[in-house]
mmCIF file of the N, C-alpha and C atoms, coordinates in Angstrom:
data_MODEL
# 
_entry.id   MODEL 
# 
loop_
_atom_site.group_PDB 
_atom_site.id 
_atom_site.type_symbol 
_atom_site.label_atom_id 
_atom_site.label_alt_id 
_atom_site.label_comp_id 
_atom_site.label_asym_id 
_atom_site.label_entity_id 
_atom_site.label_seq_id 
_atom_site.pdbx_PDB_ins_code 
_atom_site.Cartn_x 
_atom_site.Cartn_y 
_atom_site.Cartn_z 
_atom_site.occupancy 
_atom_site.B_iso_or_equiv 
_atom_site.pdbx_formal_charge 
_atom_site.auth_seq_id 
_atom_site.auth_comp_id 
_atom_site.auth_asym_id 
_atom_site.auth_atom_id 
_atom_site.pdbx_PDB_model_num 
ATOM 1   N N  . UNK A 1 1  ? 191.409 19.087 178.618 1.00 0.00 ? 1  UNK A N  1 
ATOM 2   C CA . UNK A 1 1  ? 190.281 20.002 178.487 1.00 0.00 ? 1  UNK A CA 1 
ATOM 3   C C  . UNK A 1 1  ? 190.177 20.473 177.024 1.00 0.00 ? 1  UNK A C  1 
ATOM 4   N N  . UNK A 1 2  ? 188.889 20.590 176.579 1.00 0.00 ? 2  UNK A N  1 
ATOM 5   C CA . UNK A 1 2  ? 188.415 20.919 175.335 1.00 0.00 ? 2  UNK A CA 1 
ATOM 6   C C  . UNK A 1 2  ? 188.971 22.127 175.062 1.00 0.00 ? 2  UNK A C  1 
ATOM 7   N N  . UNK A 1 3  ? 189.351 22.572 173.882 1.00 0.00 ? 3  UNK A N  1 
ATOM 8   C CA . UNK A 1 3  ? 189.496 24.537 173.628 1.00 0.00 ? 3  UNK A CA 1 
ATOM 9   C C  . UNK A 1 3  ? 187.897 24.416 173.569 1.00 0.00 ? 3  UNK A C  1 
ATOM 10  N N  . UNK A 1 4  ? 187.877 25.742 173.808 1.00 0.00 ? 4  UNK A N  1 
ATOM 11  C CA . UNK A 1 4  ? 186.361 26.541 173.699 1.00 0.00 ? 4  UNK A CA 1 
ATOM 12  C C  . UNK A 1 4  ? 186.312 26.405 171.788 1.00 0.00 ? 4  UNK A C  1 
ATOM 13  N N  . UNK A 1 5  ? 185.365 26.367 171.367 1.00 0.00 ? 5  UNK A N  1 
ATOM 14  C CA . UNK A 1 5  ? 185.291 27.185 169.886 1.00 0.00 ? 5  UNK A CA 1 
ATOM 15  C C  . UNK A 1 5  ? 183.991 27.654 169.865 1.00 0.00 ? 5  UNK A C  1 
ATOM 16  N N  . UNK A 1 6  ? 184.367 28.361 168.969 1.00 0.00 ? 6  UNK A N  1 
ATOM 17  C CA . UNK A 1 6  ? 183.471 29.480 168.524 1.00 0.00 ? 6  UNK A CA 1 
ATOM 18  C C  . UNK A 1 6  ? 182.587 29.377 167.277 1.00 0.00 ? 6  UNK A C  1 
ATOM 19  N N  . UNK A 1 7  ? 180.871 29.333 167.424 1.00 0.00 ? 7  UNK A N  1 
ATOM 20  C CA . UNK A 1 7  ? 180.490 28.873 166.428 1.00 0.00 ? 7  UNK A CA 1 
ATOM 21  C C  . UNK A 1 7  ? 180.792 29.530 165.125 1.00 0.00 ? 7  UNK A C  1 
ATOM 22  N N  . UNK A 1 8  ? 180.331 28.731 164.450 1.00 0.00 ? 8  UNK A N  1 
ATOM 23  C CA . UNK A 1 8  ? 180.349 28.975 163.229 1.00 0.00 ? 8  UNK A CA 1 
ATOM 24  C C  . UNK A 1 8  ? 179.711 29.591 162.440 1.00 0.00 ? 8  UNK A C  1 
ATOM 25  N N  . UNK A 1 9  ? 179.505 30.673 161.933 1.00 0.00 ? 9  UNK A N  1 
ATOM 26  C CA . UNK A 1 9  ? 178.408 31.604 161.219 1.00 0.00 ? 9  UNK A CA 1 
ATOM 27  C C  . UNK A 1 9  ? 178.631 31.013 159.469 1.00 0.00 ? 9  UNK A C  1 
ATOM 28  N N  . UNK A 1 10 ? 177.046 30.722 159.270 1.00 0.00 ? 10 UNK A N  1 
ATOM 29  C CA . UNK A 1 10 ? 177.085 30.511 157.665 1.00 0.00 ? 10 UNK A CA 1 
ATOM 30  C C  . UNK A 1 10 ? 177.176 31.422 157.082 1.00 0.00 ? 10 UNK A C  1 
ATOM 31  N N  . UNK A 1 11 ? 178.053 31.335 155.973 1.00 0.00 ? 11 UNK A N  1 
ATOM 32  C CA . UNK A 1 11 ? 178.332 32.292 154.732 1.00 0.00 ? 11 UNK A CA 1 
ATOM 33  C C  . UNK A 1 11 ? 177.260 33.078 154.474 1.00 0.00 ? 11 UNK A C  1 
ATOM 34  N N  . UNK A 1 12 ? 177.071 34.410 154.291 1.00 0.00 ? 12 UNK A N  1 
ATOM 35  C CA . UNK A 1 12 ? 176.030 35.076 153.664 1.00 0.00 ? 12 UNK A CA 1 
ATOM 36  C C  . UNK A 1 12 ? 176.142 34.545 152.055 1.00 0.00 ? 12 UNK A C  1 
ATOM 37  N N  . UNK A 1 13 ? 174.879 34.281 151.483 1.00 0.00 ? 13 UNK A N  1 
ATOM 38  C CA . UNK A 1 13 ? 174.466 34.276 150.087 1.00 0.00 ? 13 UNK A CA 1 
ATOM 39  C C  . UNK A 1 13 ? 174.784 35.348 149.850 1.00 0.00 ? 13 UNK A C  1 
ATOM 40  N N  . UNK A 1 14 ? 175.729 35.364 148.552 1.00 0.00 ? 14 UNK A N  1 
ATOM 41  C CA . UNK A 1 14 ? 175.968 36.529 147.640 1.00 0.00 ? 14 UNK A CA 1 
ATOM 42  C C  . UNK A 1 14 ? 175.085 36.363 146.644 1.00 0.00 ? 14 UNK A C  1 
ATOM 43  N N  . UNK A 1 15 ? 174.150 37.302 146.395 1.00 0.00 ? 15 UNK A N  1 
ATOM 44  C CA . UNK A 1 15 ? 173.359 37.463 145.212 1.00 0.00 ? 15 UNK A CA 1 
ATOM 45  C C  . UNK A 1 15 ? 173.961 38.481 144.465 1.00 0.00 ? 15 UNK A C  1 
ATOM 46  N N  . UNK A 1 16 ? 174.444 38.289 143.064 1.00 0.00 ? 16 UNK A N  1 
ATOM 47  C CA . UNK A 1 16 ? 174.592 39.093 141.996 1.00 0.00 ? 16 UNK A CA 1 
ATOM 48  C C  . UNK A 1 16 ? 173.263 40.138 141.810 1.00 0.00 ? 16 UNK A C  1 
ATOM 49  N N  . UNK A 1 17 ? 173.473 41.232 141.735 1.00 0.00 ? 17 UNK A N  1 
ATOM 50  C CA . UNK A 1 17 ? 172.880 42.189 141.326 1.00 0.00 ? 17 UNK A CA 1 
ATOM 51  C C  . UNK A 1 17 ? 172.787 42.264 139.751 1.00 0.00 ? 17 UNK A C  1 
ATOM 52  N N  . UNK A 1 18 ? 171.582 41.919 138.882 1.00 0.00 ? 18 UNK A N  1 
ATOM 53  C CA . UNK A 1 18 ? 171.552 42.445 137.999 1.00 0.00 ? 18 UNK A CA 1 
ATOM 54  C C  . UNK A 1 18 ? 171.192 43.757 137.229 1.00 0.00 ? 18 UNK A C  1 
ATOM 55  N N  . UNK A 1 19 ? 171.552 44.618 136.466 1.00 0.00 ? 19 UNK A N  1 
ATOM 56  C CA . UNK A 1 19 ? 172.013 45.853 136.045 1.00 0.00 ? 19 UNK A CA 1 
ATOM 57  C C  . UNK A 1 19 ? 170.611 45.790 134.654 1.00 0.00 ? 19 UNK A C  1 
ATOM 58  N N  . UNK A 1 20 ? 169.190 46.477 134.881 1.00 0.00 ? 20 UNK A N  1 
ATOM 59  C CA . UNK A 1 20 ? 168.438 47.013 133.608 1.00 0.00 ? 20 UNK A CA 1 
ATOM 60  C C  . UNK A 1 20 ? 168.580 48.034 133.665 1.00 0.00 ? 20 UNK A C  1 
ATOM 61  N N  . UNK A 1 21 ? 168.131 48.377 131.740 1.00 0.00 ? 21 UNK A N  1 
ATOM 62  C CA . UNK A 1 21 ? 167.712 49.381 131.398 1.00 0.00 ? 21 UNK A CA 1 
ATOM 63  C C  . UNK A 1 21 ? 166.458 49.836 130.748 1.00 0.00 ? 21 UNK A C  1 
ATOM 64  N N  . UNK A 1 22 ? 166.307 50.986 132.005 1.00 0.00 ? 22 UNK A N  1 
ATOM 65  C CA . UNK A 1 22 ? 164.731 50.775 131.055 1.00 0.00 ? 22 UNK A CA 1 
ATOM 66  C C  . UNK A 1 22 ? 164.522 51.771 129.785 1.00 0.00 ? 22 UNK A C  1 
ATOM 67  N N  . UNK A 1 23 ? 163.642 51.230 128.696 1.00 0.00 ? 23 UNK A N  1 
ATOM 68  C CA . UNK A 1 23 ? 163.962 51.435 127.482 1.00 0.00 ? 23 UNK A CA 1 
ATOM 69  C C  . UNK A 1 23 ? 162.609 52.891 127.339 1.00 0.00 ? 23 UNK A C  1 
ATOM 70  N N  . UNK A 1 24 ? 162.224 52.835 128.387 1.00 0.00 ? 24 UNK A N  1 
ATOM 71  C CA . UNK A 1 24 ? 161.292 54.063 128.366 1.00 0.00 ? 24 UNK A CA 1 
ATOM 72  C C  . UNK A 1 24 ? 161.919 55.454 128.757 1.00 0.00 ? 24 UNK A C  1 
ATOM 73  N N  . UNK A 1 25 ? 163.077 54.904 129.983 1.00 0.00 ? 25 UNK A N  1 
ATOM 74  C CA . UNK A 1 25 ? 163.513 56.424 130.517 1.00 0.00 ? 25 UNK A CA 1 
ATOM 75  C C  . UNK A 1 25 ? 164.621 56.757 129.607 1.00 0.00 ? 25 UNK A C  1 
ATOM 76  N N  . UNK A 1 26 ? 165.331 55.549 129.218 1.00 0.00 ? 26 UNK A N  1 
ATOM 77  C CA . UNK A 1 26 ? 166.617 55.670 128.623 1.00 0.00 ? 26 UNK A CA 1 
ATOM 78  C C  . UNK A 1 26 ? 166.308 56.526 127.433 1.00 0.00 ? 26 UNK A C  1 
ATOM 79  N N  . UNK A 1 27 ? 167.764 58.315 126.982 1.00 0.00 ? 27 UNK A N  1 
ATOM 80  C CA . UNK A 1 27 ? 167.675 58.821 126.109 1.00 0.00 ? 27 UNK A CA 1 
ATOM 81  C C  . UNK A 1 27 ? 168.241 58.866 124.727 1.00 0.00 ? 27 UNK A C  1 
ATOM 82  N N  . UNK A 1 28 ? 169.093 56.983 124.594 1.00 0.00 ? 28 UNK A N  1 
ATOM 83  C CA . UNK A 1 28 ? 169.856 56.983 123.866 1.00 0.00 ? 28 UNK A CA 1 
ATOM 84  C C  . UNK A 1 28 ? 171.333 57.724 123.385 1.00 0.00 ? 28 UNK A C  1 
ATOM 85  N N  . UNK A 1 29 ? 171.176 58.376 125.031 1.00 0.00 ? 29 UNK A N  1 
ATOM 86  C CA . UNK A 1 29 ? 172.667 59.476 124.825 1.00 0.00 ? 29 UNK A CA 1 
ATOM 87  C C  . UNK A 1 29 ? 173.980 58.270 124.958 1.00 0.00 ? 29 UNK A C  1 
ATOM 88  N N  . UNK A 1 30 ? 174.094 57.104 124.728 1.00 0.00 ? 30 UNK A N  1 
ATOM 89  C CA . UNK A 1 30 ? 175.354 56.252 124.383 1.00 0.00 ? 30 UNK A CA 1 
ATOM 90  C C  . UNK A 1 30 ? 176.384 56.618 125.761 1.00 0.00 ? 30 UNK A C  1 
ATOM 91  N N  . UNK A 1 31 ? 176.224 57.546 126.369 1.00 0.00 ? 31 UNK A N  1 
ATOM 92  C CA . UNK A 1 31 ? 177.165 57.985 127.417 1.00 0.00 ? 31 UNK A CA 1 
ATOM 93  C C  . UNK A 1 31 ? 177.706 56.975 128.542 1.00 0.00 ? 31 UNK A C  1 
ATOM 94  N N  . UNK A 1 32 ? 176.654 55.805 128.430 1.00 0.00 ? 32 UNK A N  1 
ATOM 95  C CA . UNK A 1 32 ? 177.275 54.668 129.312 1.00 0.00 ? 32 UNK A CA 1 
ATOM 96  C C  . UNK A 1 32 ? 178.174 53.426 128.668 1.00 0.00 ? 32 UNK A C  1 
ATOM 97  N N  . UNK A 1 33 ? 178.053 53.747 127.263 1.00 0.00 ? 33 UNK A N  1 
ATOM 98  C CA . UNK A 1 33 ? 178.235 52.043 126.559 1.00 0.00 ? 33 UNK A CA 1 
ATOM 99  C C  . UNK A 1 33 ? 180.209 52.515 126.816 1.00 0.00 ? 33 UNK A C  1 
ATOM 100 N N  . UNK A 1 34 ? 180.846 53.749 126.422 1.00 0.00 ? 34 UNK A N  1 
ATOM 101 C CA . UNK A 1 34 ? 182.288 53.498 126.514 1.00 0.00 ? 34 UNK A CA 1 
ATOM 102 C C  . UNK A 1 34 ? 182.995 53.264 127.941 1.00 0.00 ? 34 UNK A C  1 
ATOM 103 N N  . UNK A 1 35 ? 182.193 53.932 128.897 1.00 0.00 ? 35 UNK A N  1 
ATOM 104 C CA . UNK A 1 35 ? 183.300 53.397 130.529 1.00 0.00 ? 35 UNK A CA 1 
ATOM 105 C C  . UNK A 1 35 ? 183.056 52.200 131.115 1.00 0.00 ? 35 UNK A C  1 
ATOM 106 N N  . UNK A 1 36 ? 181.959 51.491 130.736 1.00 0.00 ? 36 UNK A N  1 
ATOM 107 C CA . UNK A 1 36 ? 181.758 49.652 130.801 1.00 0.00 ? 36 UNK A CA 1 
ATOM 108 C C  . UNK A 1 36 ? 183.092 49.096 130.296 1.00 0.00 ? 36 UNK A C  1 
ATOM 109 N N  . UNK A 1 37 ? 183.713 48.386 131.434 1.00 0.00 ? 37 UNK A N  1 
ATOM 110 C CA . UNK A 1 37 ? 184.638 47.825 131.364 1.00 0.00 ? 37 UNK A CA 1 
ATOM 111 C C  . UNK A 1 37 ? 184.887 46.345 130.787 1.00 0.00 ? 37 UNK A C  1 
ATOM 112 N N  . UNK A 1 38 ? 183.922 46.198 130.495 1.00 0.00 ? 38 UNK A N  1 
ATOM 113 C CA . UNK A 1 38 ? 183.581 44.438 129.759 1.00 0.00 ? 38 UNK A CA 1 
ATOM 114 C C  . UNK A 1 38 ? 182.766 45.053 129.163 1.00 0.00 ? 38 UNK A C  1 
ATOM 115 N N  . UNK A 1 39 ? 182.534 45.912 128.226 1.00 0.00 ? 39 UNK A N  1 
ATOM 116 C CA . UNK A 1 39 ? 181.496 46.271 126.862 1.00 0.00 ? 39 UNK A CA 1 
ATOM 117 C C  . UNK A 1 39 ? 180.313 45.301 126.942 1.00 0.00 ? 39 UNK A C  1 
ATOM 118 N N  . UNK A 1 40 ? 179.332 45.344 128.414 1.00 0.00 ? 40 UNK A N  1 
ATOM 119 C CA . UNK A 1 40 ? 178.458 45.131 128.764 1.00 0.00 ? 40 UNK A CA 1 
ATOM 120 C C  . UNK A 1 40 ? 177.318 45.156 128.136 1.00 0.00 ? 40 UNK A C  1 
ATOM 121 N N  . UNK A 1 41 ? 177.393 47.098 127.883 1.00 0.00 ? 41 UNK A N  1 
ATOM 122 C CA . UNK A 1 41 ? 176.849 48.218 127.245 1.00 0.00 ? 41 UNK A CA 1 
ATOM 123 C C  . UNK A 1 41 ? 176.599 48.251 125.715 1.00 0.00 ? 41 UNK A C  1 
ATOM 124 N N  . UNK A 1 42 ? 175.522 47.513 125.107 1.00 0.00 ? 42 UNK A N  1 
ATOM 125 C CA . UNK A 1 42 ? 175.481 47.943 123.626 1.00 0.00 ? 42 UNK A CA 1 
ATOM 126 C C  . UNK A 1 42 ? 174.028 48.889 123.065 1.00 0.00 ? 42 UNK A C  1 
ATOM 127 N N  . UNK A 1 43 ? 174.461 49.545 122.233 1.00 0.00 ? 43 UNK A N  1 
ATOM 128 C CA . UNK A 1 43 ? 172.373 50.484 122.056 1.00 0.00 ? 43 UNK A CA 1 
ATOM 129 C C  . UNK A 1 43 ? 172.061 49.423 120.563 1.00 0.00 ? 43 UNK A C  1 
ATOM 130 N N  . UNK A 1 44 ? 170.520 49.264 121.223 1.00 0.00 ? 44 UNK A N  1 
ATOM 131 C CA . UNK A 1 44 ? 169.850 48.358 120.398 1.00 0.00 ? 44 UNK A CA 1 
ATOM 132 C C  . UNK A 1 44 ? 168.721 49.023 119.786 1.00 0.00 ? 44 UNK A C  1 
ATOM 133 N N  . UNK A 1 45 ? 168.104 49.403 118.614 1.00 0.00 ? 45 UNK A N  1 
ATOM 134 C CA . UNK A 1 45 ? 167.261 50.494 118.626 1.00 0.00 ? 45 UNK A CA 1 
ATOM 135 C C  . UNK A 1 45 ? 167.335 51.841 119.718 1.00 0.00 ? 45 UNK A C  1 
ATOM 136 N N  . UNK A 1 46 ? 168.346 52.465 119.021 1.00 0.00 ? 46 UNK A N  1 
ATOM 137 C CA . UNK A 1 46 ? 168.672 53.556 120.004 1.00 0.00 ? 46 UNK A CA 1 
ATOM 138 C C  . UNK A 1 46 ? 168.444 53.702 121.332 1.00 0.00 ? 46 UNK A C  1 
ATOM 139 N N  . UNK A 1 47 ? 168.131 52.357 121.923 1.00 0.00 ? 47 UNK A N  1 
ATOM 140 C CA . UNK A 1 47 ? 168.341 52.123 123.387 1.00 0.00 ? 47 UNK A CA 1 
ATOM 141 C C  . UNK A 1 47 ? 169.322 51.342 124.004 1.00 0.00 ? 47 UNK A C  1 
ATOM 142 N N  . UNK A 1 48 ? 170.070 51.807 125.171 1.00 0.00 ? 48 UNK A N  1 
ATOM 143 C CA . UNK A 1 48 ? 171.108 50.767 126.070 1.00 0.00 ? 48 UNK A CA 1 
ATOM 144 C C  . UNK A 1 48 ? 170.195 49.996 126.536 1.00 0.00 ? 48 UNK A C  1 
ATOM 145 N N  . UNK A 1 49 ? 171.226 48.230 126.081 1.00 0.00 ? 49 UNK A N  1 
ATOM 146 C CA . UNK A 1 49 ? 170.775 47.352 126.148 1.00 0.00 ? 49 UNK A CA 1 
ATOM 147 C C  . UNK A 1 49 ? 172.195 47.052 127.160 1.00 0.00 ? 49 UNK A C  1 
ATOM 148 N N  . UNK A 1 50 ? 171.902 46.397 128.487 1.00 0.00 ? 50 UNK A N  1 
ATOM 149 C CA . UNK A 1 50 ? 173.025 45.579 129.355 1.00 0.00 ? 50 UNK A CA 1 
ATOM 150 C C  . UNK A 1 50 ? 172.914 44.209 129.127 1.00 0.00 ? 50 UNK A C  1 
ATOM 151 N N  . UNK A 1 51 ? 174.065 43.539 128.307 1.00 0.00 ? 51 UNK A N  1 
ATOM 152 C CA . UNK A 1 51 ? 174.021 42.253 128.279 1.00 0.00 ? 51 UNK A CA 1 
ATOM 153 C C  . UNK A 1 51 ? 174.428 41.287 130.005 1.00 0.00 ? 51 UNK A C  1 
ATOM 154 N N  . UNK A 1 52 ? 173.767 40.726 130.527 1.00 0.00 ? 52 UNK A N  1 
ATOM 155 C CA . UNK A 1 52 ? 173.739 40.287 131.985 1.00 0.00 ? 52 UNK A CA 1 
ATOM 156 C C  . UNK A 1 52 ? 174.978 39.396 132.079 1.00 0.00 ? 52 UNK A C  1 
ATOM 157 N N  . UNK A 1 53 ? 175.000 38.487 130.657 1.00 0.00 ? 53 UNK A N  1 
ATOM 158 C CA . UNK A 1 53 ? 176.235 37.436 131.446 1.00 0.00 ? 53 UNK A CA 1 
ATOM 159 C C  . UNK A 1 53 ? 177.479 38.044 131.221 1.00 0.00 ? 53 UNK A C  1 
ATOM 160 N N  . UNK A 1 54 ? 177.171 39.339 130.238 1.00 0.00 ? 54 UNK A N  1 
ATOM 161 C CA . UNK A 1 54 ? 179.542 40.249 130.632 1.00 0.00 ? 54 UNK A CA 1 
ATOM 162 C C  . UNK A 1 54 ? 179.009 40.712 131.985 1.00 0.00 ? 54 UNK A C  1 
ATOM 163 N N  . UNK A 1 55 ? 177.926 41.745 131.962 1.00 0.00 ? 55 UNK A N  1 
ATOM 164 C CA . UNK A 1 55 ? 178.251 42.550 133.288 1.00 0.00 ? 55 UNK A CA 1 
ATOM 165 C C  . UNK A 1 55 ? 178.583 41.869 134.566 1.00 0.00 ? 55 UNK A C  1 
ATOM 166 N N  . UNK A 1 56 ? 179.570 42.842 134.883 1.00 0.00 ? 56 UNK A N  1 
ATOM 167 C CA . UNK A 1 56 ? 180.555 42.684 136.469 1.00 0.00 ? 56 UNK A CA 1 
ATOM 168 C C  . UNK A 1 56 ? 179.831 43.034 137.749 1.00 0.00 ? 56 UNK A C  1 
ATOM 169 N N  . UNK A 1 57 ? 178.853 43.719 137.578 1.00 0.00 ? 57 UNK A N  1 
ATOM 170 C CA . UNK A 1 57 ? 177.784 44.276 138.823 1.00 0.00 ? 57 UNK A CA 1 
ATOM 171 C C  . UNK A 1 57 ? 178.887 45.337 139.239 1.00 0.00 ? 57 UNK A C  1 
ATOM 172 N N  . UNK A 1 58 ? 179.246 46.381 138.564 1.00 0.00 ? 58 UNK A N  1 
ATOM 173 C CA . UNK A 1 58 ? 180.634 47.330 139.235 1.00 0.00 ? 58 UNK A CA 1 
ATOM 174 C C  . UNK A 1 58 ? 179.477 48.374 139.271 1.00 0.00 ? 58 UNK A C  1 
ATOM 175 N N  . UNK A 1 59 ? 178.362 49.251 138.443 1.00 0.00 ? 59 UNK A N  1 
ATOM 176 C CA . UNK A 1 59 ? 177.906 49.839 139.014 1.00 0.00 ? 59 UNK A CA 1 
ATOM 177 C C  . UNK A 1 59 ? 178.163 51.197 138.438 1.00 0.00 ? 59 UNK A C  1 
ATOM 178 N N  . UNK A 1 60 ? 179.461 51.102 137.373 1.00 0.00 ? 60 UNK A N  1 
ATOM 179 C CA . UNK A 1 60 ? 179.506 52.230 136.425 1.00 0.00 ? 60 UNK A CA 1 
ATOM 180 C C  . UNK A 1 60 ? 178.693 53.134 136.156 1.00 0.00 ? 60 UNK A C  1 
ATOM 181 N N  . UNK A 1 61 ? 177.936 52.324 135.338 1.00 0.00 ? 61 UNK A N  1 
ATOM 182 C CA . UNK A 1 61 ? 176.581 52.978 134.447 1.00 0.00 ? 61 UNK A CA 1 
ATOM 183 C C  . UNK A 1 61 ? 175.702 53.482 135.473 1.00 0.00 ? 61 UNK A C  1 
ATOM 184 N N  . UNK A 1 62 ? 175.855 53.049 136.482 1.00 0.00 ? 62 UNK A N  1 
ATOM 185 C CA . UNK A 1 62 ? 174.610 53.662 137.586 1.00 0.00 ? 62 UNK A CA 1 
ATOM 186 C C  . UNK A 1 62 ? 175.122 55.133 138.230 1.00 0.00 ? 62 UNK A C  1 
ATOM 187 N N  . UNK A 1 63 ? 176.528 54.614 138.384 1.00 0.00 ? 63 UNK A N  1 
ATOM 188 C CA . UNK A 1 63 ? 177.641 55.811 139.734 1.00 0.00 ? 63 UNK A CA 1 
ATOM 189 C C  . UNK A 1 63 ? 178.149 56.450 139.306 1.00 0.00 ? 63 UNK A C  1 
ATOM 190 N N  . UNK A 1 64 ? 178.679 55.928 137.550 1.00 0.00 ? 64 UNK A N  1 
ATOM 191 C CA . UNK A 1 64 ? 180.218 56.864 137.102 1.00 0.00 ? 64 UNK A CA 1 
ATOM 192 C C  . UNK A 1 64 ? 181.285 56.319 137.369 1.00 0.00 ? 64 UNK A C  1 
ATOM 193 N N  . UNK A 1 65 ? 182.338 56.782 136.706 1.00 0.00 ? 65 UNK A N  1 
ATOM 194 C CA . UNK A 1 65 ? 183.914 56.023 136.755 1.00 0.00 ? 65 UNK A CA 1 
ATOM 195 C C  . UNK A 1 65 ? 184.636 56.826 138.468 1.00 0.00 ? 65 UNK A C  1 
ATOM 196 N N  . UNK A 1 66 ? 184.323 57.848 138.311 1.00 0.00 ? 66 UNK A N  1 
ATOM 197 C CA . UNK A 1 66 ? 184.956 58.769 139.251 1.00 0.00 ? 66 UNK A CA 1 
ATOM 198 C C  . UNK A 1 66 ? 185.995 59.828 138.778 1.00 0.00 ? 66 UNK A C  1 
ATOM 199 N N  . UNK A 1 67 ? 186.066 59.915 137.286 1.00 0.00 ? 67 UNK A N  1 
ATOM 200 C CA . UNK A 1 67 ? 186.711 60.706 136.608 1.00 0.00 ? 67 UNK A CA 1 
ATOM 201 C C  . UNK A 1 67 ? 185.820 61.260 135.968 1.00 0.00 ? 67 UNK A C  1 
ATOM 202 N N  . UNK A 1 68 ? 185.388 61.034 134.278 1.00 0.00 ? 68 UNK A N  1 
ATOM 203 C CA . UNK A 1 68 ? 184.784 61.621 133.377 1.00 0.00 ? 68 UNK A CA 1 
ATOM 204 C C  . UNK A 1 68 ? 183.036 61.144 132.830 1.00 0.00 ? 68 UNK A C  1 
ATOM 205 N N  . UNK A 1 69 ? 183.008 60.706 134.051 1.00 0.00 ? 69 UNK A N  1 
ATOM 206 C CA . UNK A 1 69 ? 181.395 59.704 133.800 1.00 0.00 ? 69 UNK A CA 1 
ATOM 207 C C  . UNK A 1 69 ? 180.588 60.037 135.030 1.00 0.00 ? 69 UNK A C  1 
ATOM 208 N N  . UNK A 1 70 ? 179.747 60.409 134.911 1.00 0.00 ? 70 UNK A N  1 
ATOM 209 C CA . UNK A 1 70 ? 178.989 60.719 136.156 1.00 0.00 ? 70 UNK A CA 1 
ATOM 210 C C  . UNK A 1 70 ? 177.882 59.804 136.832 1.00 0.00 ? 70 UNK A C  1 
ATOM 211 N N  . UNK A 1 71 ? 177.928 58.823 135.701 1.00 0.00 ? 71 UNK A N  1 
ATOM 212 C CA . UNK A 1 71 ? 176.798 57.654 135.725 1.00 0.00 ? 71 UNK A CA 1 
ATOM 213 C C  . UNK A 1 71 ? 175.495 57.875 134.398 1.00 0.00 ? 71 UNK A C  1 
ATOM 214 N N  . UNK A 1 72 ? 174.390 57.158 134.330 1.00 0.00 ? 72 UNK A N  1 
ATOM 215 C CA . UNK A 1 72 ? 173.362 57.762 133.735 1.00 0.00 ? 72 UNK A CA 1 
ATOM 216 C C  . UNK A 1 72 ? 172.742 59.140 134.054 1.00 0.00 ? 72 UNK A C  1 
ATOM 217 N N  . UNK A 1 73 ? 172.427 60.212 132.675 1.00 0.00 ? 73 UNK A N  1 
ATOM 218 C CA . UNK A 1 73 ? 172.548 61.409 133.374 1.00 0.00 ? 73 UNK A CA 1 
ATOM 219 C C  . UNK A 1 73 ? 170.810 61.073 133.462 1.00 0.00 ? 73 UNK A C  1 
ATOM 220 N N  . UNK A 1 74 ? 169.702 59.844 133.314 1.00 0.00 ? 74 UNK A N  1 
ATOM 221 C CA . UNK A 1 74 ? 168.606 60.268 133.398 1.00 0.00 ? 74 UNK A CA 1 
ATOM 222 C C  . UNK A 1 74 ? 167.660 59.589 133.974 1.00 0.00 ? 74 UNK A C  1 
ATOM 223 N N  . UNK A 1 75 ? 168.937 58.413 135.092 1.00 0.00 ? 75 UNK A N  1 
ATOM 224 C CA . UNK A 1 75 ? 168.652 57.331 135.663 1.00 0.00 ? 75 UNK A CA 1 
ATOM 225 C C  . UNK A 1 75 ? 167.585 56.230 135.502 1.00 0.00 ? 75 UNK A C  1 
ATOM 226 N N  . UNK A 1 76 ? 168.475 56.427 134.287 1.00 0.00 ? 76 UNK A N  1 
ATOM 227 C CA . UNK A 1 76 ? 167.488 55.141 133.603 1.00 0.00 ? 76 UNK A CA 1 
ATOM 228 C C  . UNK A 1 76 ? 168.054 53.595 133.627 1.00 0.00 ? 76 UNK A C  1 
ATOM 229 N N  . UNK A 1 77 ? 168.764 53.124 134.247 1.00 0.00 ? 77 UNK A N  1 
ATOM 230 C CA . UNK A 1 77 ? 169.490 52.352 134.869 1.00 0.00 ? 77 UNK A CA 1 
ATOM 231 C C  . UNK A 1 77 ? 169.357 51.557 136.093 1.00 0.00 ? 77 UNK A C  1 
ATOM 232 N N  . UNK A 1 78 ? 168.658 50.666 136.322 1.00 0.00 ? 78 UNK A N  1 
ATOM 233 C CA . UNK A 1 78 ? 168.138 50.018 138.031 1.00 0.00 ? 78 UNK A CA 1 
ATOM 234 C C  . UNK A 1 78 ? 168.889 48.423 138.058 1.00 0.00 ? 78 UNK A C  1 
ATOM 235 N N  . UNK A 1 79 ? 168.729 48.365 139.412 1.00 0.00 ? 79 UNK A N  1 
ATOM 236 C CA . UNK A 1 79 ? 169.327 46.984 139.978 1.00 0.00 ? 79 UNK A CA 1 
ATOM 237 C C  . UNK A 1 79 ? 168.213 46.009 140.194 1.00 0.00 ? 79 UNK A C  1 
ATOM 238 N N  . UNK A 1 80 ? 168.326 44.872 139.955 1.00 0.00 ? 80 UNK A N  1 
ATOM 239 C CA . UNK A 1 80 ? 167.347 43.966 141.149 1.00 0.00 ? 80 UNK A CA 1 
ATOM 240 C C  . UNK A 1 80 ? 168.249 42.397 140.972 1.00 0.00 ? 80 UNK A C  1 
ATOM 241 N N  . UNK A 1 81 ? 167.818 42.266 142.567 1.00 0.00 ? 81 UNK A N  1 
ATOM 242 C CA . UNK A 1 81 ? 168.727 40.626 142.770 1.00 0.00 ? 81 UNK A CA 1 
ATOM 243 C C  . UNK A 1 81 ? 168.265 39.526 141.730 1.00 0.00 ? 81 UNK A C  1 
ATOM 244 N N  . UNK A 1 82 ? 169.467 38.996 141.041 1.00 0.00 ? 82 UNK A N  1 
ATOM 245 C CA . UNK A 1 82 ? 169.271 37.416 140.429 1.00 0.00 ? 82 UNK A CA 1 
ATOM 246 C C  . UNK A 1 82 ? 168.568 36.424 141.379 1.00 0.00 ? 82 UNK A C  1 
ATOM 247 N N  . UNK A 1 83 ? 167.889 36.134 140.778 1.00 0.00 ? 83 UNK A N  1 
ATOM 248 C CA . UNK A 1 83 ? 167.096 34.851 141.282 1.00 0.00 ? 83 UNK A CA 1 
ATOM 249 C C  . UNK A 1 83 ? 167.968 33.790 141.468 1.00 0.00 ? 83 UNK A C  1 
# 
């Protein structure tokens, strides 16, 4: 007799979340570029610029470290899925 099995569920697609900034809300307060853990984070004309291929999708700049970072204080910072 056969074992029973149990189907098989396909893998969910992981889509990377990519990390903008928008250069309208952003106040140039630099407060996100030091707790980026892969120096993601650089200001380009006094705006944070997220370079996409360091960032880790961790979510720092959005949430805070959980110590001394609270995230962006002016949420100027958004997600949307990689294509």
């Amino acid at each position: 007799e056969k074992p029973i099995q149990k189907p098989v569920k396909p893998k969910a697609e992981i889509k990377k979340l990519l990390y903008i900034v928008s250069p309208e809300s952003c106040i140039g307060c630099n407060l996100c570029v030091e707790p980026c853990p892969v120096d993601a984070i650089t200001m380009v004309d006094g705006k944070a610029v997220i370079d996409t291929r360091k960032c880790i999708s961790d979510g720092i700049c959005i949430n805070g470290n959980g110590t001394d970072f609270a995230g962006c204080p002016v949420s100027a910072i958004s997600t949307k899925e990689a294509d």
